[in-house]
Backbone as CSV, one residue per row, in Angstrom:
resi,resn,N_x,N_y,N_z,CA_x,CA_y,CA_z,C_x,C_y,C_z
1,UNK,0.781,-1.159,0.000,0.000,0.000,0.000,0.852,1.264,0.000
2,UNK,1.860,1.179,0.650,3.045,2.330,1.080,3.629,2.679,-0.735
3,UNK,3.775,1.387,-1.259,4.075,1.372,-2.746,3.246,2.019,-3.761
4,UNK,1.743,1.505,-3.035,0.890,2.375,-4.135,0.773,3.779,-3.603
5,UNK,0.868,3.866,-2.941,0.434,5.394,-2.391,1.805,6.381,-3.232
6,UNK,2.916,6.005,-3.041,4.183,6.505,-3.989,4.088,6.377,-5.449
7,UNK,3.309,5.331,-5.781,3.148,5.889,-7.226,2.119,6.551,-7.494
8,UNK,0.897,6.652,-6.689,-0.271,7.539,-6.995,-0.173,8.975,-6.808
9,UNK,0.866,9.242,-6.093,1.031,10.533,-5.659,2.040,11.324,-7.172
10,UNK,3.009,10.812,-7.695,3.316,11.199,-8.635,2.373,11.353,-9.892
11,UNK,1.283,10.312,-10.069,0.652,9.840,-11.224,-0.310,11.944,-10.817
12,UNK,-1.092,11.463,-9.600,-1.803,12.942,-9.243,-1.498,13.915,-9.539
13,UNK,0.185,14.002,-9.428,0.955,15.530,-9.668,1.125,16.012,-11.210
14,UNK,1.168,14.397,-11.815,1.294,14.724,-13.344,-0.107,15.316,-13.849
15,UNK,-1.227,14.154,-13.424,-2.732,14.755,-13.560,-2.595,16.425,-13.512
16,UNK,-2.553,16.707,-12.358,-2.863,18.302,-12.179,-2.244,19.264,-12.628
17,UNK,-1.244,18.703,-13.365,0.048,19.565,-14.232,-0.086,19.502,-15.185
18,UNK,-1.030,18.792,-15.889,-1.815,18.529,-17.166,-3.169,19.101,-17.136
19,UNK,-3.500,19.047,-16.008,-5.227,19.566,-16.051,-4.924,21.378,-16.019
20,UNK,-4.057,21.601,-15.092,-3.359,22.985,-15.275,-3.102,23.194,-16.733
21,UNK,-2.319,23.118,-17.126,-1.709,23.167,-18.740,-2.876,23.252,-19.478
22,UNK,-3.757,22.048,-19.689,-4.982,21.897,-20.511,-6.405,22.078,-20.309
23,UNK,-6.205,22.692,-19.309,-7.607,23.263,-18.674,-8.836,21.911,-18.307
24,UNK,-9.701,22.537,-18.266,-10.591,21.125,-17.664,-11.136,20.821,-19.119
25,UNK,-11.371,21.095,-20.029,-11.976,20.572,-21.553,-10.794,21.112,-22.912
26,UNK,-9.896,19.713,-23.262,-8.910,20.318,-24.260,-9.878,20.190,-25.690
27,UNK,-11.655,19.545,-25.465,-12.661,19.891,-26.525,-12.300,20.847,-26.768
28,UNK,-13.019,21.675,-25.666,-13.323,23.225,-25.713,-11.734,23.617,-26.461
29,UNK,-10.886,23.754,-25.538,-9.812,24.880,-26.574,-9.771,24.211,-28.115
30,UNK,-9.338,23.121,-28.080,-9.681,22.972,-29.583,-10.354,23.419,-30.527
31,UNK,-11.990,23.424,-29.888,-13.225,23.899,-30.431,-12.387,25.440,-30.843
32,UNK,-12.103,26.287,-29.501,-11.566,27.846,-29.551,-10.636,27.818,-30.706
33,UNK,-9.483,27.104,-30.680,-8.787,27.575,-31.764,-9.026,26.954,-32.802
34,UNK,-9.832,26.198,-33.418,-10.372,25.883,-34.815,-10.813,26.918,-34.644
35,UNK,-11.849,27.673,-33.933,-13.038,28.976,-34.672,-12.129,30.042,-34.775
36,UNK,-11.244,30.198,-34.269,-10.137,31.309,-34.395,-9.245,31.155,-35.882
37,UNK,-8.997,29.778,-36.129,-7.714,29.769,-36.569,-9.351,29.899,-38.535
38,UNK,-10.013,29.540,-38.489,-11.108,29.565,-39.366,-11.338,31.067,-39.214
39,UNK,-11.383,31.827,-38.117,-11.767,33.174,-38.851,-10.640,33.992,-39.631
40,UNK,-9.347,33.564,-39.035,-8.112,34.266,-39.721,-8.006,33.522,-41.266
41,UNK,-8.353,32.329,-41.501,-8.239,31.910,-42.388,-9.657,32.417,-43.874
42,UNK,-10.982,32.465,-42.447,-11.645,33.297,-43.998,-11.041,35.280,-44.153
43,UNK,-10.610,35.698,-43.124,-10.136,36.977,-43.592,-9.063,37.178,-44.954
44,UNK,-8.168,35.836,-44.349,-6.916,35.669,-44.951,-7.614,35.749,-46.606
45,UNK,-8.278,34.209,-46.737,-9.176,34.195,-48.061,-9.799,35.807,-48.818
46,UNK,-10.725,36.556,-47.940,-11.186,37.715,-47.923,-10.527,38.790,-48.572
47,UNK,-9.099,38.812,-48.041,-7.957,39.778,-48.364,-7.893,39.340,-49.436
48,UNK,-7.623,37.816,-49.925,-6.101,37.541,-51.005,-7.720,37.899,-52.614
49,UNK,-8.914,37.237,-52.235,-9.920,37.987,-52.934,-9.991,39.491,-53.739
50,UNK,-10.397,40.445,-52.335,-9.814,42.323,-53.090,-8.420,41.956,-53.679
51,UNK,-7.158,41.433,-53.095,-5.859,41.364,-53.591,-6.511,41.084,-55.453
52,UNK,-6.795,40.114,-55.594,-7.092,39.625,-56.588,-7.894,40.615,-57.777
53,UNK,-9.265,40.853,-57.204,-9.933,41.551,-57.994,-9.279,43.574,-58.007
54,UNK,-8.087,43.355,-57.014,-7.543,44.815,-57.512,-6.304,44.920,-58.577
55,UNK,-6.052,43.605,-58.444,-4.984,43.322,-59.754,-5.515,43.230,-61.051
56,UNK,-6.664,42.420,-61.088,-7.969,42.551,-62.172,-7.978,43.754,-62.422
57,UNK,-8.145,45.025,-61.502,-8.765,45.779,-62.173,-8.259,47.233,-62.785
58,UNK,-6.217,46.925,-61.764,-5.086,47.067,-62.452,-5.220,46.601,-63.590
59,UNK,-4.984,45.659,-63.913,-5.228,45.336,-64.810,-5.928,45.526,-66.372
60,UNK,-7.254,45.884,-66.144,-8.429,46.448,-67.084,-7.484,47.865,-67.564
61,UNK,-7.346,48.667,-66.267,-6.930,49.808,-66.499,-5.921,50.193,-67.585
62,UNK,-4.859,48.754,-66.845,-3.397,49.037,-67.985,-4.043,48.880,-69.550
63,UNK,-4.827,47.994,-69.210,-5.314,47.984,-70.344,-6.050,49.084,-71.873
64,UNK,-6.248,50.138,-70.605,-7.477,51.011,-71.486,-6.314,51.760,-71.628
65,UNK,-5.207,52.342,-70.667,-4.003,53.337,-70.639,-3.564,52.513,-72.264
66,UNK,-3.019,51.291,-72.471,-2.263,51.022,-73.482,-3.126,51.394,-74.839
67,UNK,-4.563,51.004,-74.762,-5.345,51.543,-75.589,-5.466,52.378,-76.130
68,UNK,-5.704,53.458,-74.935,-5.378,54.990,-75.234,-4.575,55.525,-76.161
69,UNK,-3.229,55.158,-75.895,-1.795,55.428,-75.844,-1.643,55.013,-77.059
70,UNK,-2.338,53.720,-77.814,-1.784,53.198,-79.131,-2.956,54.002,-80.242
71,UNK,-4.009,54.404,-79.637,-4.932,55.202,-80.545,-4.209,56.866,-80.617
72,UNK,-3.591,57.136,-79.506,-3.610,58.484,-79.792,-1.897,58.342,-80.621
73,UNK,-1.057,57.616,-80.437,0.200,57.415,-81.334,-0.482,57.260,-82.964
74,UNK,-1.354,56.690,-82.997,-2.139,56.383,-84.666,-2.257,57.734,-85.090
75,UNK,-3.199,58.371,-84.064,-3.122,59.873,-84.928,-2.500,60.895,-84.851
76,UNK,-1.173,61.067,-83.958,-0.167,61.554,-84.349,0.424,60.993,-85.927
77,UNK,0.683,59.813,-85.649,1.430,59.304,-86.764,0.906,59.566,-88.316
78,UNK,-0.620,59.700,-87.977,-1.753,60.002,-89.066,-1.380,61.458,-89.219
79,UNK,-1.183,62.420,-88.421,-1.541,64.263,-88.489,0.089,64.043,-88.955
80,UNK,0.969,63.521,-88.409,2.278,63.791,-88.901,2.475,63.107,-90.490
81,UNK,1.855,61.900,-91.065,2.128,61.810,-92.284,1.165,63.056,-93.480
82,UNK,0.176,63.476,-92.801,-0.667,64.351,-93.130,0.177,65.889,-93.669
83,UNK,0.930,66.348,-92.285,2.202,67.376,-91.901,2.738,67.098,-93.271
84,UNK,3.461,65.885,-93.318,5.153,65.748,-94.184,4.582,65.709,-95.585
85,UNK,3.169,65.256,-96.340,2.123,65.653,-97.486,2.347,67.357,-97.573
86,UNK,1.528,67.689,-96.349,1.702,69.039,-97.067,3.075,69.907,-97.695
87,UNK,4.147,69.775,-96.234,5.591,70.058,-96.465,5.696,69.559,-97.594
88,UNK,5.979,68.414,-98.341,6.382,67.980,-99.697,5.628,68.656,-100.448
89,UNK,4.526,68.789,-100.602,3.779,69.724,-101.221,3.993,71.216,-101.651
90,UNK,4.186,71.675,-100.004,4.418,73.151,-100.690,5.943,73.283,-100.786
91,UNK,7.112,72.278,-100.747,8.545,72.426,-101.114,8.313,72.310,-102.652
92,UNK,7.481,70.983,-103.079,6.982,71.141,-104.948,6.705,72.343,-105.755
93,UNK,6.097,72.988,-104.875,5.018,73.898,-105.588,6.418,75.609,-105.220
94,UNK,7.083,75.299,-104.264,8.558,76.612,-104.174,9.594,76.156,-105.513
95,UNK,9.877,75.219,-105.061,11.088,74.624,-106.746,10.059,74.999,-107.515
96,UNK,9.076,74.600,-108.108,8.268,75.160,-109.456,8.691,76.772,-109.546
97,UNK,8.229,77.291,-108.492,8.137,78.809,-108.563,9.982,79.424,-108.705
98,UNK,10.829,78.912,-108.213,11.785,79.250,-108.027,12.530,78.727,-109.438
99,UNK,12.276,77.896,-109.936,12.315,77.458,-111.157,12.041,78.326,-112.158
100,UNK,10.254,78.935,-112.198,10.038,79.838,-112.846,11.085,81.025,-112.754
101,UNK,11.103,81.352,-111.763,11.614,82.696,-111.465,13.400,82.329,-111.827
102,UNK,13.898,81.506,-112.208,15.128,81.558,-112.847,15.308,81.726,-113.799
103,UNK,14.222,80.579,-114.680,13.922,80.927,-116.050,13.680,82.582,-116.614
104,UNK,12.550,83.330,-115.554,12.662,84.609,-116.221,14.132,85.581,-115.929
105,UNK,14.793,85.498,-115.086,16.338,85.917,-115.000,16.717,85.808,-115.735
106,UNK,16.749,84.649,-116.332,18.080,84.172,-117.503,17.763,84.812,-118.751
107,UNK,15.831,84.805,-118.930,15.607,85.311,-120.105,15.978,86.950,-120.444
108,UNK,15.908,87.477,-118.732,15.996,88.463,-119.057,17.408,89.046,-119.533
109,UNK,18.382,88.221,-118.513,19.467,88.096,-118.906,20.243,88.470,-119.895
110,UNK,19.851,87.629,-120.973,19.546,87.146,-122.239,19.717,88.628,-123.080
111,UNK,18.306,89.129,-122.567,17.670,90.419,-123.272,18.378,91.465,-122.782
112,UNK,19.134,91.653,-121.286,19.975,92.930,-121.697,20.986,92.178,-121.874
113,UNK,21.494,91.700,-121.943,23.017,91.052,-122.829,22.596,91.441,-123.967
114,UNK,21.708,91.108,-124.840,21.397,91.693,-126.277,21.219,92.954,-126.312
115,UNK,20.601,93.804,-125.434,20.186,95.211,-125.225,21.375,95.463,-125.076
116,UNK,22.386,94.803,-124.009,23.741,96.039,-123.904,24.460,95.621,-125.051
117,UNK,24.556,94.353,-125.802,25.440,94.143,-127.158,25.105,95.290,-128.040
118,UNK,23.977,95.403,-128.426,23.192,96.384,-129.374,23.758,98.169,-129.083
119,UNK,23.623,98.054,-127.795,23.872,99.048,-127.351,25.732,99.541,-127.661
120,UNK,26.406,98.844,-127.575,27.939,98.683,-127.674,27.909,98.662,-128.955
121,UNK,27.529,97.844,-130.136,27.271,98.086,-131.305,27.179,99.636,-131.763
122,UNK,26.125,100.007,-131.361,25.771,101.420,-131.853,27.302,102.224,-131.151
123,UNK,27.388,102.258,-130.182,28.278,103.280,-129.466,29.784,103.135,-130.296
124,UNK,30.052,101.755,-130.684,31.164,101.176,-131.427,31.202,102.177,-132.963
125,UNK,29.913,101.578,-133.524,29.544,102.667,-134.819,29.411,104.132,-134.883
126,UNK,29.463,104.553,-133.735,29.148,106.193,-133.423,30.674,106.361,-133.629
127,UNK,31.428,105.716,-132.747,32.997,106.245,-132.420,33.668,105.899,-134.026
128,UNK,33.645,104.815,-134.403,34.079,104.851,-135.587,34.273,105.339,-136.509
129,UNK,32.971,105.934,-136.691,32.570,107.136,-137.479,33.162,108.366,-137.355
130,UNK,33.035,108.849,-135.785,33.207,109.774,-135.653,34.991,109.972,-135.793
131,UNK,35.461,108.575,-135.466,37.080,108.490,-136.303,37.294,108.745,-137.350
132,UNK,36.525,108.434,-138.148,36.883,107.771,-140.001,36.374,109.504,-140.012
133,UNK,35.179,110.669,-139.412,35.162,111.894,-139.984,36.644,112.792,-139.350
134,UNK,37.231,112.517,-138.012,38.247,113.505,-137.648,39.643,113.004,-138.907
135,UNK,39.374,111.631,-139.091,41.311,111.639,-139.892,40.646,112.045,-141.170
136,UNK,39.474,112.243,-141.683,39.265,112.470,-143.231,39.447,114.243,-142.908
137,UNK,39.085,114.693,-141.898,39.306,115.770,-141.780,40.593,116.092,-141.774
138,UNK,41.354,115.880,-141.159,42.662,115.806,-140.951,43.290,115.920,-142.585
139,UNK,42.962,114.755,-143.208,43.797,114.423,-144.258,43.338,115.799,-145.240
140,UNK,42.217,115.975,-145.159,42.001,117.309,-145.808,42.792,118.625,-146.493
């Protein structure tokens, strides 16, 4: 009896050092931290959800930005080939004119070069003359 009483007394101490530790129902805490560890887990879910549908909707966005961005590059690219039409255009239409306007230079050119030849002509024939009358005079 002295024997059992020495091992019951240890077996008791472990009991109550366990019933301490684990309270009187380790149901119950169990029960507690499943409903705990289930509510962090639907928040957790909850979060990674918005996480989700805000990347979605990043997403959409980048989408309409790239949209944007490739429509409004079209009509730059459109107003600028539009731009470099006209520029070629009115550089065509300056060489024409500048063209013209050489052509009439040259013609005119042309015409007092002949006007001043004509002109040197006569002045040539005046002096000549007026040579061929001083030595006929002379010789007189």
């Amino acid at each position: 009896m002295s024997e059992e009483k020495n091992i019951s007394k240890p077996m008791q101490l472990w009991n109550s050092a366990l019933k301490a530790v684990k309270g009187d129902s380790t149901q119950q805490l169990v029960e507690q931290f499943t409903s705990e560890m289930t509510l962090v887990a639907e928040g957790l879910c909850e979060d990674q959800a918005r996480l989700r549908q805000s990347v979605e909707e990043l997403r959409r966005e980048d989408d309409r930005h790239a949209q944007r961005l490739a429509s409004e590059v079209q009509a730059m690219e459109a107003t600028l080939r539009e731009n470099q039409r006209e520029n070629d255009r009115r550089l065509e239409d300056m060489q024409h004119r500048l063209a013209a306007m050489e052509g009439k230079m040259n013609s005119r050119r042309r015409k007092d070069r002949g006007w001043l030849g004509q002109v040197t002509l006569l002045v040539s024939i005046v002096c000549g003359t007026w040579l061929l009358v001083t030595i006929l005079n002379l010789l007189r």
